[in-house]
N, C-alpha and C positions, 0 to 999 in steps of 0.2 A: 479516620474514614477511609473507606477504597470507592474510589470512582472508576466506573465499570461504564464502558460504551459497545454498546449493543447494535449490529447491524448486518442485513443478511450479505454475503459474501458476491453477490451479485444482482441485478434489475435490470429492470427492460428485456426478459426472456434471456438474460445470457449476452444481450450486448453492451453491458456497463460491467466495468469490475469494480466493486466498490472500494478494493484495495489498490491504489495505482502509485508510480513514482511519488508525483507531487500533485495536489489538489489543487485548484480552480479557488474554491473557496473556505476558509476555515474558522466553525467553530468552535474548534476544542482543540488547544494548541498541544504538544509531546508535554506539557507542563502540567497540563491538565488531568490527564485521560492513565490512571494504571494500568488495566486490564480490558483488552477488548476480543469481543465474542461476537463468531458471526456462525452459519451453521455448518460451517466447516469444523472449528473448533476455536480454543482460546488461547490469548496472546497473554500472558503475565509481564506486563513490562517494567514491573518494580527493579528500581536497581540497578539499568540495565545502561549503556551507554548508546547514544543515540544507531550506531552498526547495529550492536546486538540487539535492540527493539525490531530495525527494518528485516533481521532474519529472521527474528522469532514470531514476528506479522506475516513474513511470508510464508515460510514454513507451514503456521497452524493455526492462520483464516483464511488464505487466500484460494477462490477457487482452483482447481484443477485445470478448470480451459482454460487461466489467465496462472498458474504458478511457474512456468517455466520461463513464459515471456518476462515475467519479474524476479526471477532468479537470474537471467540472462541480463538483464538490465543492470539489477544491483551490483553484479562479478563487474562489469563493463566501467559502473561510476565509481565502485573500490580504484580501479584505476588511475584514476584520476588524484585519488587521495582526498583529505578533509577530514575533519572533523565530522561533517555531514556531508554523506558523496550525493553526488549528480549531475547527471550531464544535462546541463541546462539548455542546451540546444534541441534535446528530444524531452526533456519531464515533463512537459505539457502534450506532446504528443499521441498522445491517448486519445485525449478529448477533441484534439485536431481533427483525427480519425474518425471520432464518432461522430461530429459535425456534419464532415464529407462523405460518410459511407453510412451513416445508423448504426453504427456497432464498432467498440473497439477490438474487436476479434483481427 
């Protein structure tokens, strides 16, 4: 089977990105989900080790207003090192944002 998760690349006019650091809440764990498609483009993540999944998401779904800011991010938690990076001081920072302001921009 391929399980394929489909969702648009952003909501709420551009102030949610629906691809961010680390989620709030989770359905569908890296265990679950091979391929995901937003209309930016599609993520093949078969195979891939948990780095080269969060490259290949950001690369080719993430929107354009939100790819740099996540590209910036991701170079920042490599830093850090892991097996799965992140700086747990800001991954939820996002949604902090949009909380305080309506929009993670």
């Amino acid at each position: 089977y391929l399980s394929i998760f489909v969702t648009p690349s952003i909501a709420k006019n551009g102030d949610i990105s629906c691809v961010v650091p680390m989620v709030s809440h989770v359905d569908h764990t890296e265990h679950d989900v091979q391929v995901i498609v937003t209309e930016q483009g599609l993520a093949d993540l078969r195979g891939l080790s948990p780095r080269e999944r969060a490259e290949t998401i950001i690369n080719n779904c993430t929107h354009p207003e939100y790819k740099s800011k996540l590209k910036n991010y991701y170079q920042r938690a490599l830093g850090k090192g892991g097996h799965i990076p992140h700086l747990i001081e800001e991954a939820l920072s996002w949604h902090k944002k949009f909380l305080e302001t309506g929009s993670m921009k």
